[in-house]
C-alpha positions in Angstrom: 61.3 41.4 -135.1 59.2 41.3 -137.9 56.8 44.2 -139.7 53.7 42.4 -138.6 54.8 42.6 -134.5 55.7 46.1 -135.1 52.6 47.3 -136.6 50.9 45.1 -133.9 52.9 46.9 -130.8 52.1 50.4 -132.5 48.7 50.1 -132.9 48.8 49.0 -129.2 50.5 51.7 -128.4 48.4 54.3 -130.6 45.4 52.9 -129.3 46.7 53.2 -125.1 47.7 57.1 -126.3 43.8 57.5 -127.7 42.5 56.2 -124.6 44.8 58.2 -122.4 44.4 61.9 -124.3 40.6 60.9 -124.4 40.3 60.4 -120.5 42.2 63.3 -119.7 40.5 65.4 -121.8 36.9 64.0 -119.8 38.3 64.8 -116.6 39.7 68.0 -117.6 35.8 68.9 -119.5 34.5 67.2 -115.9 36.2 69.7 -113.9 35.4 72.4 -116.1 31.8 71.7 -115.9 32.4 71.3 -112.1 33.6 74.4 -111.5 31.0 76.5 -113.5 28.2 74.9 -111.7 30.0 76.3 -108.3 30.0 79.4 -109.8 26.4 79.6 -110.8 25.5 78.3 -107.4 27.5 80.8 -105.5 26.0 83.7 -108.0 23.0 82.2 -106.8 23.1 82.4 -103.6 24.6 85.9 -103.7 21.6 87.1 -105.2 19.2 85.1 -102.6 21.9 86.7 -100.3 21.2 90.5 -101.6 17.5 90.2 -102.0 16.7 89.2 -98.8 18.8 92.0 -96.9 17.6 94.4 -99.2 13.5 92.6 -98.3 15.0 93.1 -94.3 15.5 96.4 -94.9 12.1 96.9 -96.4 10.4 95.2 -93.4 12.0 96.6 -90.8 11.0 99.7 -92.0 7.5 98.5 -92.2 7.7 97.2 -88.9 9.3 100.5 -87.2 6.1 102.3 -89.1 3.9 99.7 -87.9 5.0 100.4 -83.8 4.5 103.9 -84.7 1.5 104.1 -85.7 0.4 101.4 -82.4 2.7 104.1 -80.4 0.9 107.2 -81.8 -3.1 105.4 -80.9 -4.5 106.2 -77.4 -6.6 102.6 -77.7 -5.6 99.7 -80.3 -7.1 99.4 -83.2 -7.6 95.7 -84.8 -6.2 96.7 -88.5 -2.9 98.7 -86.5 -2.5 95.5 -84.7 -2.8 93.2 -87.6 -0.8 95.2 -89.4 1.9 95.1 -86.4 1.6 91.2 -86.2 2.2 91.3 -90.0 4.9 93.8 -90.1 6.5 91.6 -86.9 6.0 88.1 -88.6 7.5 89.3 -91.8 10.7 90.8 -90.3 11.3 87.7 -87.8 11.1 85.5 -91.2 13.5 87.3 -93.1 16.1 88.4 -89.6 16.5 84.6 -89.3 16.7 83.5 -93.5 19.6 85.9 -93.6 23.1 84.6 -93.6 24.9 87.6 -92.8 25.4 87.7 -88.5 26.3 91.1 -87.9 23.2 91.6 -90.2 20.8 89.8 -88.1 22.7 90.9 -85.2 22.3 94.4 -85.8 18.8 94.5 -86.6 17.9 92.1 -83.7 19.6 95.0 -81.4 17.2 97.3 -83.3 14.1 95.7 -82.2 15.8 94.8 -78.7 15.9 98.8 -78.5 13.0 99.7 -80.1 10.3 97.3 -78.4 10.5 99.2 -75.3 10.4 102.7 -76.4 7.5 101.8 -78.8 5.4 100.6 -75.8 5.9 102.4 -73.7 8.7 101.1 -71.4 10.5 103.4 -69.4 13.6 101.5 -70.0 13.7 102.4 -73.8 14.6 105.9 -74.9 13.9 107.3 -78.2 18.2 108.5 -78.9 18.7 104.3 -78.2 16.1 103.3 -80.9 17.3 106.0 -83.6 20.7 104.6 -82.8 20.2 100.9 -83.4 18.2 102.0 -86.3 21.0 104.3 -87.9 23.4 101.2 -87.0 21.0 97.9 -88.6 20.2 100.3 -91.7 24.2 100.8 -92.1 25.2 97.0 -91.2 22.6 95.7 -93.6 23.4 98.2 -95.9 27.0 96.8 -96.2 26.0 93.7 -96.4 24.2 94.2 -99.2 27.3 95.9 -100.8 29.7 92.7 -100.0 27.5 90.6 -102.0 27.7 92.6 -105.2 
């Protein structure tokens, strides 16, 4: 074989090697890229994650303050019960946008317990509230922890 055909079959060959490095080196850049943006999304949604346990924490306390004061009134007042239906609305929002079940499931035991010792029921007893309290405070409270 003459110069001229190998020259020709190593350019050809160069050229397929160029190609080939440059490829992998786009997939391998791809993937990279790939992998950082699951990263930054599950970061993300950690964060949403945290701040909304921690904002169901806050609410339910609101809310526990809110049946309270209803509890502690011998004849409703409109502002106690808008700021029951508020306090309620809020906490039903944020229960249900967190991802955590033994979260929601905890504090949804709370208000299960605490509904009917707030008004009056004789089937709720103050011990069962200040349990499921302790209990959804603790839950969430881990639950925040895990997504640290």
């Amino acid at each position: 074989m003459s110069a001229a055909v190998w020259a020709f079959i190593g350019v050809v060959a160069g050229g397929l090697l160029t190609v080939a490095a440059q490829a992998t080196a786009e997939s391998l850049k791809a993937r990279a890229a790939a992998r950082a943006r699951q990263e930054q999304r599950a970061r993300a949604w950690r964060e949403f994650e945290r701040e909304t346990l921690i904002e169901l924490q806050t609410a339910m306390a609101d809310y526990r303050a809110a049946l309270e004061r209803d509890r502690s009134q011998l004849l409703p007042l409109r502002g106690t019960e808008q700021q029951l239906s508020a306090a309620r609305s809020r906490y039903q929002m944020l229960v249900h946008r967190v991802s955590s079940s033994a979260a929601r499931e905890a504090a949804l035991a709370w208000e299960a317990a605490a509904l009917p010792w707030f008004q009056g029921d004789d089937s709720g007893t103050a011990a069962a509230e200040a349990e499921t309290w302790e209990t959804a405070m603790r839950v969430t409270g881990e639950a925040v922890r895990t997504t640290d």
